[in-house]
TIGURO-993260 format. One record per residue (C-alpha): x negated, y negated, z; residue in three letters; residue number from 1. Coordinates in steps of 0.1 Angstrom, whole numbers. Layout:
// TIGURO-993260
     c1     c2     c3  rest   nr
      X      Y      Z   ALA  NUM
...
This chain:
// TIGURO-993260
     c1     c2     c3  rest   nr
    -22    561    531   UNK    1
    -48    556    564   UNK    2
    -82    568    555   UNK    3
    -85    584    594   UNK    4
    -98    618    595   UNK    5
    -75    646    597   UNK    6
    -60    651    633   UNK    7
    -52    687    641   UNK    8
    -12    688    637   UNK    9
      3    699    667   UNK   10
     23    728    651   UNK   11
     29    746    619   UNK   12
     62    730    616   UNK   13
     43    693    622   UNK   14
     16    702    592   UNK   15
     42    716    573   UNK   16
     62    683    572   UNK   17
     34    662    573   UNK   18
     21    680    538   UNK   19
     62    677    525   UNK   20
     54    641    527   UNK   21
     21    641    514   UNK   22
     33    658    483   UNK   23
     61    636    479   UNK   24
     36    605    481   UNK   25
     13    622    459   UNK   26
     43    632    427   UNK   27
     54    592    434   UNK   28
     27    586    407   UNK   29
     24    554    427   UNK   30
    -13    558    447   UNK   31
    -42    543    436   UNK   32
    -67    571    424   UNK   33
    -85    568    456   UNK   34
    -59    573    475   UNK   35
    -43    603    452   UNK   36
    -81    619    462   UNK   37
    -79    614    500   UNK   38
    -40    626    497   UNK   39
    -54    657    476   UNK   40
    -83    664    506   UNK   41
    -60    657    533   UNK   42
    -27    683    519   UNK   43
    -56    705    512   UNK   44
    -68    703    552   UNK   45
    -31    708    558   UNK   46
    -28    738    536   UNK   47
    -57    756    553   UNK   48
    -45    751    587   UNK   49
    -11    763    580   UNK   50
    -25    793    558   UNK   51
    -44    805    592   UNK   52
    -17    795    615   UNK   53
      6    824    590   UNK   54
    -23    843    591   UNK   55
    -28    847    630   UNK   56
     11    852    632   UNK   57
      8    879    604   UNK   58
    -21    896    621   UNK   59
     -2    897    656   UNK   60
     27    913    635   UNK   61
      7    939    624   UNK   62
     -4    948    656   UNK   63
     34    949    673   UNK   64
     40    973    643   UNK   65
     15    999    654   UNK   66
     30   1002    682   UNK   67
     16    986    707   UNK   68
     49    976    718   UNK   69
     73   1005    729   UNK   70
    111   1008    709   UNK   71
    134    998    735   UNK   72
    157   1026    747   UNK   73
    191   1015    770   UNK   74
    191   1035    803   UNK   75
């Protein structure tokens, strides 16, 4: 597991997989204690950013159902 801050993942998708994988590593039972630490730090980097990029969606959701959109009627 590289010890190279955490990059910003280019999409939820992309952290979401990358943190799959972590996990996986991580349950393997087969990292060094070290490496099970930066593996925790880094899913938990990964967690955050997907927990705001749901967030932001959720929040632009919320405004689309106050209405700011108009229901479409056909002419």
């Amino acid at each position: 597991m590289p010890k190279a801050p955490l990059t910003t993942p280019a999409s939820y998708e992309a952290a979401l997989e990358e943190l799959e994988q972590l996990v996986g590593l991580i349950e393997s039972g087969q990292l060094p204690l070290e490496q099970l630490l930066t593996g925790y730090r880094q899913g938990a980097e990964l967690l955050q950013f997907c927990r705001d990029k749901l967030q932001a969606v959720e929040q632009q959701v919320k405004v689309l159902d106050e209405g700011a959109l108009k229901p479409w009627t056909p002419e």
